[in-house]
C-alpha positions, 0 to 999 in steps of 0.5 A: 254697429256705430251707435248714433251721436246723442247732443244737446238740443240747445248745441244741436239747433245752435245755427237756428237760434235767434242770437247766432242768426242776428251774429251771422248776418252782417246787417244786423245791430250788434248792441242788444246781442251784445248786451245779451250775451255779456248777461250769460256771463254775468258770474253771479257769486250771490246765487251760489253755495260756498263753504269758508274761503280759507286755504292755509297750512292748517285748514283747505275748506271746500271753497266754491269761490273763485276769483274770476266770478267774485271780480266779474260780480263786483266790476257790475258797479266798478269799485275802487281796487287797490293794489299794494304791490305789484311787480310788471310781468313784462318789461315796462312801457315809458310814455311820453308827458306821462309820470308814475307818481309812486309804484305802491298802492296802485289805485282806481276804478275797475274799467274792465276784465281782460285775458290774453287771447293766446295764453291763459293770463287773466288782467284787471283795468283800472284807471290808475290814480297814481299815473299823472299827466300835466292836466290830467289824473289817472290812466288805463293800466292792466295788472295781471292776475295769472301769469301766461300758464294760467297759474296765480302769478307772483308779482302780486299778493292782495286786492283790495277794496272796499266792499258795498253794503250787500257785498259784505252781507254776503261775505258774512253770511257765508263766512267766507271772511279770513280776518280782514280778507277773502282768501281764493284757491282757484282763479276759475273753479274746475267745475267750469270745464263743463261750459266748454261744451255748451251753447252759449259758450258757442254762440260767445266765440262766434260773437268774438269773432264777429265784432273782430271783423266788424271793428276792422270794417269800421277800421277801414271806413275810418281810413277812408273818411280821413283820406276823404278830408274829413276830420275830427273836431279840433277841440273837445272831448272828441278831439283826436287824441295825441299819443306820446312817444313811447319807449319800451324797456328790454325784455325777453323771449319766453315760451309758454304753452297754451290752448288754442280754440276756434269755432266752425260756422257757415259764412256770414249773410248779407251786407254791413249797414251802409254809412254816410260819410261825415264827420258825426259818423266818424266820431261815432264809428271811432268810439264804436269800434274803441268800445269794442276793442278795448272793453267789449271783446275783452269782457267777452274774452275774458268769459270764454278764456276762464272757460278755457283754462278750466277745460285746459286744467281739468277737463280735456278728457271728460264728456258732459253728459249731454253729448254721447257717442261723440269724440274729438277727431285728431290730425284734422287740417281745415282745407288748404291750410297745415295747422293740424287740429283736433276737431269735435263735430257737433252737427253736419247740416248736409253733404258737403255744406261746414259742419258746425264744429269746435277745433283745439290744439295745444301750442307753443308760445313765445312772449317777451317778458320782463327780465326778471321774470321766472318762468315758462317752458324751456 
């Protein structure tokens, strides 16, 4: 006799709650669902328990601190980081009228946090101090903190930064101090695999997905006002930007592997907002869709990646207790297409109507990487 599937109320009514309502249909404002959900990931390392954060050859105390929700706390204010030293993980990029005044000590305030989309390496982005232009300070450069496998990678060793008055309380508080640095063991904790399986991890993916496809919405209208005649201002702040040549140096191909996560859900509903077309509209359109490119789905990104790599490293055989009698269906193909999955059910609305499902898979991915990088799979 089947025994009948037992799953989370807040996982079984997904499609019925408001945010994920608001995310599947296409006119709905996507700023206080944005600000909604990113609040869900606010990692908030003040409300929990740790023991000392110091790992050595002589000492591994039970540390629940890790780096990903110390840094998702303290970017809240965007501090000034310093990194020391650090080794590019990929072959480095030479822009055109820009100049790296000194490799050490690279410094600026955090923009944002960011991950790989296909592979599990965690970024921070900094406006870097130590890269000048004639009439300009500082530009956005990442520096990874794991390398594609999800391991720390080795082409750093310290961040620092100077920590506000309530940052250092806690610190001493918790004892938590190594001498003059806060020591981590894990980029993510282990125990986060069990997010995997919760609705707003859910609802965060669908979120992804839809201003991925709104972004490229704006992308097309955007094309469009410029081959109309609109443009924008020839001077100011709103100004189009002139990118400078770059030149890339030779790098090569290395092969990782990797998790892939996808989400099921019925089609959007209705239509996007209609937009006039002027020159105010397509500034904003512009700085929109940046926003979203460049900081918000990688905030988002960044949440729903950590959740990942702990499920990737620690939970893929495990079941949180408040799904039973469920279990991951293999050699799964969506219809017409031949990338096989495993496919994890969550709630069947009706014959024939998409079930609201998860799908994994483990894959094999290739990435140029500086040449002088070890690592990967052979």
């Amino acid at each position: 006799m089947t025994k009948k599937k037992q799953v989370s109320k807040t996982l079984k009514n997904v499609l019925t709650n408001e945010t994920m309502i608001a995310i599947r249909n296409l006119y709905y404002d996507m700023k206080p669902v944005i600000e909604e959900v990113s609040a869900w990931w606010d990692f908030d390392m003040y409300s929990r328990k740790f023991g000392p954060a110091v790992y050595s050859d002589d000492f591994e105390g039970q540390n629940k601190l890790d780096l990903a929700t110390f840094l998702k706390t303290i970017a809240t204010r965007r501090p000034v980081l310093n990194v020391p030293i650090y080794k590019s993980m990929r072959p480095r990029t030479i822009r055109e009228g820009e100049r790296v005044v000194s490799k050490e000590n690279r410094h600026g305030p955090l923009l944002s946090l960011s991950s790989n989309k296909d592979l599990f390496s965690f970024s921070i982005k900094i406006n870097d101090a130590n890269v000048i232009t004639t009439n300009s300070v500082g530009k956005p450069r990442n520096f990874t903190i794991t390398d594609p496998s999800g391991e720390w990678y080795d082409g750093w060793t310290t961040i620092e930064w100077d920590p506000s008055a309530s940052e250092n309380e806690f610190l001493n508080d918790k004892n938590l101090w190594a001498g003059n640095r806060v020591v981590f063991k894990h980029f993510v904790h282990p125990n986060r695999w069990t997010s995997f399986y919760g609705a707003p991890y859910f609802i965060t993916k669908a979120l992804i997905d839809r201003l991925t496809e709104e972004a490229k919405h704006y992308n097309v209208l955007i094309k469009k006002m410029l081959k109309a005649g609109i443009d924008y201002p020839e001077k100011g702040e709103d100004a189009k930007t002139d990118w400078g040549k770059t030149e890339t140096e030779p790098g090569k191909s290395v092969k990782f592997r990797a998790l892939e996560v996808d989400i099921d859900i019925p089609d959007y509903e209705g239509e996007y907002q209609k937009v006039e077309f002027n020159q105010q509209e397509l500034i904003r359109l512009t700085k929109l869709r940046r926003e979203w490119v460049y900081t918000t789905i990688p905030n988002l990104r960044f949440a729903t990646r950590t959740t990942e790599l702990a499920f990737f490293k620690y939970g893929e055989n495990k079941m949180p207790h408040w799904l039973k009698n469920i279990k991951w269906e293999e050699d799964y193909k969506q219809k017409g297409k031949r990338i096989v999955w495993e496919r994890l059910v969550i709630v069947q609305p009706g014959v024939g109507e998409v079930a609201v499902a998860i799908r994994k898979r483990v894959k094999e991915k290739a990435e140029i990487m500086a040449m002088n990088y070890n690592g990967g799979i052979e």
